[in-house]
C-alpha positions as CSV (number, residue, x, y, z in Angstrom):
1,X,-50.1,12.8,27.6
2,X,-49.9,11.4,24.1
3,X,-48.0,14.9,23.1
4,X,-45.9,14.3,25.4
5,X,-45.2,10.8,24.8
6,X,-44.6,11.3,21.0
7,X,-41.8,14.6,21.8
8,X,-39.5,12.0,24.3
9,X,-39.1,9.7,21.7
10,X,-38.4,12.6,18.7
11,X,-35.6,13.5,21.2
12,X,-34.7,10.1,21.9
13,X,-34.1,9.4,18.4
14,X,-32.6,12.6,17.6
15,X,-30.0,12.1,20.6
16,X,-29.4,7.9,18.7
17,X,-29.3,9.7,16.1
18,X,-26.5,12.1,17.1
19,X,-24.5,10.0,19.0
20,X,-24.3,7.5,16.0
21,X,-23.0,10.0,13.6
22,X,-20.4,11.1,16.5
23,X,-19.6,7.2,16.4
24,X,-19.3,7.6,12.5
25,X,-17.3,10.2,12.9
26,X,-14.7,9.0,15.0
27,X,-14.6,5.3,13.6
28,X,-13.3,7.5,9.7
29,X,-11.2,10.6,11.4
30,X,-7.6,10.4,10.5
31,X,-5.3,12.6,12.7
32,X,-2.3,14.5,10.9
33,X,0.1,11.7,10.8
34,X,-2.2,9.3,9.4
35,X,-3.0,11.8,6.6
36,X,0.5,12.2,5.9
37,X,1.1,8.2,5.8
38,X,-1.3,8.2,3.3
39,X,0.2,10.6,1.0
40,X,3.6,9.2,2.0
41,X,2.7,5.3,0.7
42,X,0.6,6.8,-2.1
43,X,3.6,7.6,-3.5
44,X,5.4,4.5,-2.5
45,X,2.9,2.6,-4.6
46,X,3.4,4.3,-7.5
47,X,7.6,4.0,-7.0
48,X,5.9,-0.1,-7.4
49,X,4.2,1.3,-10.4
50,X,6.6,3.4,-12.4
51,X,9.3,0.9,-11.6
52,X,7.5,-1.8,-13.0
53,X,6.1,-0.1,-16.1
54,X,9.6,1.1,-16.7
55,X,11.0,-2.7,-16.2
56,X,7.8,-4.5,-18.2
57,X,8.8,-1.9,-21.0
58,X,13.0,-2.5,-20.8
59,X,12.8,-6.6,-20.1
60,X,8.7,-7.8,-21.0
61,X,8.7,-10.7,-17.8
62,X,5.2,-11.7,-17.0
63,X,6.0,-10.3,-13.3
64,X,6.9,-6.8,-14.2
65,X,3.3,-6.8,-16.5
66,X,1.1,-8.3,-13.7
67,X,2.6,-6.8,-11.0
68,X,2.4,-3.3,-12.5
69,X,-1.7,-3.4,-12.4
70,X,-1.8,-4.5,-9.3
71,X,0.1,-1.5,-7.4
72,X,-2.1,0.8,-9.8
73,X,-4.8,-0.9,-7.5
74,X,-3.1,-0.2,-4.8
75,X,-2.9,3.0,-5.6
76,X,-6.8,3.4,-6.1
77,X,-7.5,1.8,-2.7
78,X,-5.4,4.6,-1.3
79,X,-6.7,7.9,-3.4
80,X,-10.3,6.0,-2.5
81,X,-9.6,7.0,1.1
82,X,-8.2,10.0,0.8
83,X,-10.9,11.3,-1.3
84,X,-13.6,9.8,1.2
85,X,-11.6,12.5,3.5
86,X,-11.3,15.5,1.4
87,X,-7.2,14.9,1.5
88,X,-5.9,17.0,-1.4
89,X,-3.4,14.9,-3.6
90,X,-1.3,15.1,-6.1
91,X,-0.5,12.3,-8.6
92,X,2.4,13.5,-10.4
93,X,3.7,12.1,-14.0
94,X,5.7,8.5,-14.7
95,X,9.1,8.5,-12.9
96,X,8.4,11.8,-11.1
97,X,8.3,11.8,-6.9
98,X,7.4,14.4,-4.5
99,X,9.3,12.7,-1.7
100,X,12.7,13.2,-2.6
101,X,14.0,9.7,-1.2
102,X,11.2,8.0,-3.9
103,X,12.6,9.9,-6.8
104,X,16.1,9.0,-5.4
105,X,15.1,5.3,-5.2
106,X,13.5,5.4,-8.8
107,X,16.3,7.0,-10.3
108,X,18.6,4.8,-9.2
109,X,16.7,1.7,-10.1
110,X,16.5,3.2,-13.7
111,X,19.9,2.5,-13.6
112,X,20.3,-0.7,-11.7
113,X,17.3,-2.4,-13.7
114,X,19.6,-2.3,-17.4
115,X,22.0,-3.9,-16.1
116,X,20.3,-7.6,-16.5
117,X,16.6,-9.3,-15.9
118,X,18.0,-11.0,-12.7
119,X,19.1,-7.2,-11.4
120,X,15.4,-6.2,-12.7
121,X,14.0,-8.8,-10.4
122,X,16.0,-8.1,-7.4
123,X,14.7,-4.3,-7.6
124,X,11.2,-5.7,-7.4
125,X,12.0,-7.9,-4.5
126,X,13.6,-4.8,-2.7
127,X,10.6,-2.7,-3.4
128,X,8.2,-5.1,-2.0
129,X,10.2,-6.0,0.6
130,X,10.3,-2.2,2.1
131,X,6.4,-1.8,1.1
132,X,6.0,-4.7,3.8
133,X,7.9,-2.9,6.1
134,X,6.5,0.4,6.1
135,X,3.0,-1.1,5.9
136,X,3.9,-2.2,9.0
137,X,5.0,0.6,10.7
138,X,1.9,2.7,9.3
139,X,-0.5,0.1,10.7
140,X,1.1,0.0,14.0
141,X,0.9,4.0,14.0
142,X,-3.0,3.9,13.6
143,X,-6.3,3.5,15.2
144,X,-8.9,3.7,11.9
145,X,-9.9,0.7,11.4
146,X,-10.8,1.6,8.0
147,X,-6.8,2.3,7.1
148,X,-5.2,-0.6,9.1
149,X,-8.3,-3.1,6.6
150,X,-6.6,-1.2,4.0
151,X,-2.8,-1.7,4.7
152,X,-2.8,-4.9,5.5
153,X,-4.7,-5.9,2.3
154,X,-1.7,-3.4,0.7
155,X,0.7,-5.9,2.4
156,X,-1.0,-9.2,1.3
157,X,-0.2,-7.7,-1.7
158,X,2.8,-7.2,-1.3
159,X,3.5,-11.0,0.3
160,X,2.6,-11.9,-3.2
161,X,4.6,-9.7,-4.6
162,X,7.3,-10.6,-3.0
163,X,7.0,-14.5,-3.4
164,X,6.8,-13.8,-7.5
165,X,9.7,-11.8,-7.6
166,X,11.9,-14.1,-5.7
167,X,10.5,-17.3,-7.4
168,X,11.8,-16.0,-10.5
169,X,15.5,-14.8,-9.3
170,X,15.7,-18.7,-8.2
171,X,14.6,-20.0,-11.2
172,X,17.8,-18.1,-13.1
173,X,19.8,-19.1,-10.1
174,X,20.1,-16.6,-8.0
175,X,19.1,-15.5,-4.8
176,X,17.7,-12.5,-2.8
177,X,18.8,-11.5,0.6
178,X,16.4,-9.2,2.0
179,X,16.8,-5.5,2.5
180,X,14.1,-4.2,5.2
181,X,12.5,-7.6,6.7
182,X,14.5,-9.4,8.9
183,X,15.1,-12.7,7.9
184,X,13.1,-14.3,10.1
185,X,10.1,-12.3,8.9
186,X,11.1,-12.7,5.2
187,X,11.8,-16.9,5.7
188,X,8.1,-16.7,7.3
189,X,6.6,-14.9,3.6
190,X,8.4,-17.3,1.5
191,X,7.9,-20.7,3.5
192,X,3.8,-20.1,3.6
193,X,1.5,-20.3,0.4
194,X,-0.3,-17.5,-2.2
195,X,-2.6,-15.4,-0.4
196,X,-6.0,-14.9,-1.4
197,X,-6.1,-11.0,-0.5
198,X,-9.5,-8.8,-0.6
C-alpha cells in the first residue's frame, strides 16, 4: 500500500514536473519571424550606435555622447536574448550593416550629419523616431512575453531619446517634423514627461 502510495506521487511530480518545463518552453520559444526581428533591430540599434559615435566624434554634444551608451545597452538587451536562444549573430565593425537599407541609411547620414550640429540633431530625431515605429510593429507581431518586456523598454528608450534630440534642435531654433510617427503619436511623446525605463 505504502509502495504504492509513494510511486503515484513520483509520477505525479514527474508529470508537474513535465508539464512545467513544456510551460517553460513555450512562454521563451520564438518562431522564425521573431528570430529574424531580432536580428533585424539588432542591427537597427547599432545604426543608433555608429551614428552617434560617428556624430559625438565630428560635433562632441552631450546628446550624441549619452545617447551613444545607451543604444550599446540596447544592443546588449537584444544579443542577451538571442544568446538565451542559441540565435547565431553577427556584430559586424563601426559603420558596417548587413541589412542593406541600414548601411544605406548610415551612409547617408555620414553625409547629412557634416553639414551642421542642428542637421546632426535632426538625424538623431529621425533615427529614434523610426526605432519607435518599428518597435511597434515587432511588438504587435509577437506573443513572448519575454520580447514584447524587452521592446517596449527599447522604446522607452527611445521616447527619451527622442525628447533629447528635439529639445536641443529647439533650443538653436529649429524644429523637427517627424518622419515615421504620425503626428499625433509624436505630439503625445513630446507633450508627456522623462520616462523612468527598466
Amino acid at each position: 500500500m505504502k509502495a504504492n502510495f509513494f510511486i503515484a506521487i513520483v509520477i505525479a511530480l514527474l508529470s508537474f514536473s513535465c508539464s512545467d518545463d513544456d510551460n517553460n518552453s513555450n512562454s521563451t520559444s520564438l518562431s522564425q519571424e521573431e528570430k529574424d526581428g531580432l536580428l533585424y533591430m539588432l542591427e537597427e540599434e547599432k545604426l543608433a550606435r555608429d551614428t552617434y559615435i560617428y556624430m559625438n566624434n565630428l560635433w562632441g554634444l552631450n546628446q550624441f555622447n549619452n545617447i551613444k551608451n545607451s543604444e550599446q545597452s540596447h544592443m546588449d538587451a537584444i544579443v542577451s536574448i538571442l544568446e538565451q536562444n542559441d540565435i547565431e549573430y553577427t556584430i559586424l565593425p563601426q559603420g558596417e550593416f548587413s541589412y542593406q537599407n541600414l548601411q544605406d541609411l548610415y551612409n547617408q547620414f555620414v553625409i547629412n550629419g557634416q553639414v551642421s550640429s542642428e542637421s546632426a540633431l535632426q538625424i538623431g530625431a529621425t533615427i529614434e523616431d523610426l526605432d519607435i515605429v518599428d518597435l511597434e510593429d515587432y511588438i504587435n507581431d509577437s506573443t513572448n512575453s519575454v520580447l514584447i518586456s524587452t521592446y517596449e523598454n527599447l522604446q522607452c528608450g527611445s521616447r527619451n531619446h527622442l525628447r533629447s534630440f528635439v529639445t536641443a534642435i529647439e533650443n538653436l531654433g529649429f524644429t523637427y517634423t517627424p518622419q515615421f510617427l504620425t503626428l499625433e503619436e509624436y505630439e503625445a511623446i513630446l507633450n508627456s514627461i522623462q520616462e523612468q525605463c527598466n
